[in-house]
C-alpha positions as CSV (number, residue, x, y, z in Angstrom):
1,X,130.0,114.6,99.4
2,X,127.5,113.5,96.9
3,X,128.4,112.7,93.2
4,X,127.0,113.7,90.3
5,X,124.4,111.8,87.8
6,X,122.9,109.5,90.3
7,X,121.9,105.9,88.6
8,X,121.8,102.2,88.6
9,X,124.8,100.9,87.3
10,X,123.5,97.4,87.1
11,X,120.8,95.0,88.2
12,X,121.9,92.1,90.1
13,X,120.4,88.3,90.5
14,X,121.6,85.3,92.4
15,X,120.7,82.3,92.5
16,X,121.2,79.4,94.8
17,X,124.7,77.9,95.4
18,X,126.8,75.4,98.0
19,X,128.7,77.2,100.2
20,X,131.5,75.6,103.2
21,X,131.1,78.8,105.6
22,X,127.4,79.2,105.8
23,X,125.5,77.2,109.0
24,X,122.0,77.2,106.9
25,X,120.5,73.6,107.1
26,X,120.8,73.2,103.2
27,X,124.4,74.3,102.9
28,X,123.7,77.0,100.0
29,X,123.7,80.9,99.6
30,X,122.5,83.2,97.0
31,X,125.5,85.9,97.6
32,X,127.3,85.4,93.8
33,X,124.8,87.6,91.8
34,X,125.5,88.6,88.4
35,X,124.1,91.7,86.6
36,X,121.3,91.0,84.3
37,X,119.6,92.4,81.8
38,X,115.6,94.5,81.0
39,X,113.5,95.1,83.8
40,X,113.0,93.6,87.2
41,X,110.1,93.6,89.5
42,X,111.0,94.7,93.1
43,X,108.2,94.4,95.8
44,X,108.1,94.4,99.5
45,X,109.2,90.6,100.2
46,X,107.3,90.1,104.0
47,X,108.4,90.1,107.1
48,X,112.3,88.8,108.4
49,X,112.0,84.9,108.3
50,X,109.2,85.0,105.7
51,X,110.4,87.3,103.0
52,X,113.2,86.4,101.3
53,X,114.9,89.1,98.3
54,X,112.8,92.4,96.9
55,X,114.1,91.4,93.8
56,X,111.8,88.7,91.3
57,X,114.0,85.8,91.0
58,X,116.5,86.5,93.7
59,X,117.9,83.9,96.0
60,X,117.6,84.5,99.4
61,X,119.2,81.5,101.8
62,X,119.3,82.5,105.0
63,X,116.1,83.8,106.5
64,X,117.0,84.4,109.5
65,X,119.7,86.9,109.1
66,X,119.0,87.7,105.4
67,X,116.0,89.4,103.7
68,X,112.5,90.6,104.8
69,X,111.1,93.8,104.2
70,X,114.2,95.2,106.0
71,X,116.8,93.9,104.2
72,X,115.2,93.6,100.5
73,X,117.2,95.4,98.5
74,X,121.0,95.4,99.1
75,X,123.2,98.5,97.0
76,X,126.4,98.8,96.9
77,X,128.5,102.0,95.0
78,X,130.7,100.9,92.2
79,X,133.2,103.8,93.2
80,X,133.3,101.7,96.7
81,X,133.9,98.7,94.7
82,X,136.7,100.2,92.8
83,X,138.7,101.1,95.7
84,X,138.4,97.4,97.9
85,X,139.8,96.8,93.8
86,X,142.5,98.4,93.8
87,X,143.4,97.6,97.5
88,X,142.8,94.1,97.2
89,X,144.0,93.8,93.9
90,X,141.7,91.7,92.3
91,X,139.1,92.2,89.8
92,X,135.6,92.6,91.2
93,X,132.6,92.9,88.7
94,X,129.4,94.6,89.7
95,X,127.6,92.3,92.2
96,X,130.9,90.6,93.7
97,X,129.5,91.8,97.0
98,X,126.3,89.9,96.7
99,X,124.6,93.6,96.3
100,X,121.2,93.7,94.1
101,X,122.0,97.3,92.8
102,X,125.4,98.4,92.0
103,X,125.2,102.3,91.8
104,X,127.4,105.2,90.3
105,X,127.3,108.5,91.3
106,X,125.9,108.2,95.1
107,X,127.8,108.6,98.3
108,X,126.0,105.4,99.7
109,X,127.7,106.0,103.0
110,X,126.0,109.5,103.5
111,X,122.6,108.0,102.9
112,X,120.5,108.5,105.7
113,X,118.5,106.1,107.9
114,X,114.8,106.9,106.2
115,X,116.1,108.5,103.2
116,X,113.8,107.4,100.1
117,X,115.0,107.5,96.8
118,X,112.4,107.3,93.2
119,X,114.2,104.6,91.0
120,X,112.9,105.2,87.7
121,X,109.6,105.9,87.1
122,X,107.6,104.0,89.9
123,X,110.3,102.3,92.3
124,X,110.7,104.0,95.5
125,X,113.5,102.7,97.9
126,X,113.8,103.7,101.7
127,X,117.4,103.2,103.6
128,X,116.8,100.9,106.3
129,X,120.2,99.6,107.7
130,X,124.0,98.8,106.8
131,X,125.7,95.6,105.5
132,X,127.1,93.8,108.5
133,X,130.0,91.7,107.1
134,X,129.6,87.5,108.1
135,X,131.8,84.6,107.5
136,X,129.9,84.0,104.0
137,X,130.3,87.2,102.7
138,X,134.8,86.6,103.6
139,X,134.4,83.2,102.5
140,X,132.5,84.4,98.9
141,X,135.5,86.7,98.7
142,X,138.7,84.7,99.4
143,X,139.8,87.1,101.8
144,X,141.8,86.5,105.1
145,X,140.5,88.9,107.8
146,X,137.8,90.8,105.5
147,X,135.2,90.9,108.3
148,X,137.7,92.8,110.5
149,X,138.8,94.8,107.5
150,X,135.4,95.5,105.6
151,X,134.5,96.7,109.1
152,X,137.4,99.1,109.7
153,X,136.6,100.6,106.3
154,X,133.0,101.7,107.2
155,X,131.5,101.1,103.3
156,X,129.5,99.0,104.8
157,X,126.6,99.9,101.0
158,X,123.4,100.4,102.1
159,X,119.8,98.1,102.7
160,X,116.5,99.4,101.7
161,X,112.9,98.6,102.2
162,X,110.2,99.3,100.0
163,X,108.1,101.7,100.0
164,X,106.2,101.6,95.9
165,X,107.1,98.1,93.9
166,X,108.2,98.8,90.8
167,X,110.6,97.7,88.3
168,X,114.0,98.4,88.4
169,X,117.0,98.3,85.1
170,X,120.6,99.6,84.2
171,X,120.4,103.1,83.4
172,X,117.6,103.7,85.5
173,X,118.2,107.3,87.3
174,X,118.0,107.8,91.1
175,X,116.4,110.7,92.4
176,X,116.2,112.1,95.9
177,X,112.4,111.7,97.0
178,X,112.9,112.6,100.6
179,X,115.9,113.5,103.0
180,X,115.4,113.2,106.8
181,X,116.7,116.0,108.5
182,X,119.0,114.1,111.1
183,X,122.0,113.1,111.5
184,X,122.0,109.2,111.2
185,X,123.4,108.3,107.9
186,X,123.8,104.7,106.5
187,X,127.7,105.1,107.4
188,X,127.1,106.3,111.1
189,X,124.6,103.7,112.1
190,X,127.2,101.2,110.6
191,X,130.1,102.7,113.2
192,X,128.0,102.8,115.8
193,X,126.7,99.2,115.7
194,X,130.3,98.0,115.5
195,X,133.4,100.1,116.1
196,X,131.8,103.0,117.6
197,X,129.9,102.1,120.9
198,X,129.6,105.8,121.9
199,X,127.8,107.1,119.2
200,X,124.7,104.7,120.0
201,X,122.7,106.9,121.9
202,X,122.4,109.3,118.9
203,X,121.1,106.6,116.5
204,X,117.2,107.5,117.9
205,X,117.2,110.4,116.1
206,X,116.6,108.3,113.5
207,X,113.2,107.3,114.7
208,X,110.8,105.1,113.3
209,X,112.8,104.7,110.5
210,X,114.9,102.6,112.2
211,X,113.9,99.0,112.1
212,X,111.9,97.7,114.9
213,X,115.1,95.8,116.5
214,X,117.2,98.7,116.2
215,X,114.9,101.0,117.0
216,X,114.4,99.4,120.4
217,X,118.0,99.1,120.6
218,X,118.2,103.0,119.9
219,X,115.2,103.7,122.5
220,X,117.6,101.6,125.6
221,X,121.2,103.2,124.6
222,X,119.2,106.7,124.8
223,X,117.9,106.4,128.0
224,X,120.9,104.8,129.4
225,X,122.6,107.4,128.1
226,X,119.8,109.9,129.7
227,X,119.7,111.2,126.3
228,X,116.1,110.0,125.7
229,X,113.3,113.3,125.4
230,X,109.9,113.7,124.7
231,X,106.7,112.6,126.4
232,X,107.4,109.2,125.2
233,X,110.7,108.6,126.2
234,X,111.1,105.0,127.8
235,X,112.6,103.8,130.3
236,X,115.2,100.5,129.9
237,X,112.9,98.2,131.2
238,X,110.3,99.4,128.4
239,X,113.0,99.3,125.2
240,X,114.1,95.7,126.5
């Protein structure tokens, strides 16, 4: 169910530390990002290995499993943070999960794949993918078994690519641009790449919004699956 009042709760930055648990060659990671204040540019960052945040003055790490166009903005909902609070029983301030956009009043798990959102007056956002948890994200957090538990939890927040650069602040509303009419939310892509094999072959419905890697994923599940239609459906050896 959606909340009301969509908005950004806060803007967050990080900027380049050490980390033990990370296997980049210079040993650092940009996952503690704090909330910041007045506007920030956001702009399609380039390609996966090239591009690192959306986000002006956001540190990026790890380019090969973090950031591109993809992966450039990272939300999280501050109602999801407030339960992993009160079940972990810690304090966790907006941007403990390394997100970029810690947001009130959105169901981030009901998102779906393609969905755009208008971020103010010029920003507009496009779900691309869930969080999959890694070794620096439990290590950032201090938590024994997170990965297994942040994964049994399925609030996974949410990536988006974008579409218009803008600028994005606290405060800033969120509307609804566009809504795919399928079934593949940010929640159910997240359960089927990890705890829920069997839902795979339903994640093409999602289509081009996918990214390209999941999207040729989605294309070989399908037709394994025979679930593939269309005049274009491929065959394995073509989604390989």
């Amino acid at each position: 169910m959606r909340l009301e009042v969509p908005s950004i709760l806060s803007v967050n930055l990080g900027t380049a530390a050490a980390s033990a648990r990370t296997d980049t060659p210079s040993g650092l990671t940009g996952i503690d990002k704090r909330p910041v204040t007045g506007p920030v540019p956001v702009a399609a960052p380039g390609p996966r290995g090239v591009g690192g945040s959306g986000l002006t003055g956001d540190a990026v790490c790890d380019l090969r499993h973090h950031g591109g166009n993809d992966q450039a903005v990272y939300a999280y909902a501050r109602e999801d943070l407030d339960r992993w609070q009160r079940e972990l029983g810690v304090e966790l301030s907006n941007g403990s999960f390394g997100e970029n956009l810690t947001t009130a009043g959105v169901d981030l798990g009901e998102v779906r794949i393609g969905e755009r959102w208008r971020v103010g007056p010029d920003l507009v956002l496009e779900a691309s993918l869930p969080r999959i948890p890694c070794a620096t994200f439990a290590n950032w957090l201090g938590q024994r078994g997170w990965v297994r538990r942040f994964t049994q939890a399925a609030l996974p927040g949410s990536y988006f690519r974008v579409v218009t650069p803008g600028e994005v602040r606290a405060g800033d509303p969120v509307e609804i641009a566009h809504r795919p009419d399928h079934e593949v939310s940010v929640a159910f892509l997240f359960r089927a790449l990890t705890t829920e094999p069997a839902l795979r072959p339903r994640i093409l419905a999602a289509g081009e919004a996918l990214p390209a890697r999941e999207l040729r994923r989605a294309r070989l599940w399908a037709a394994q699956a025979g679930t593939a239609e269309g005049p274009g459906a491929p065959t394995p050896e073509a989604a390989s």
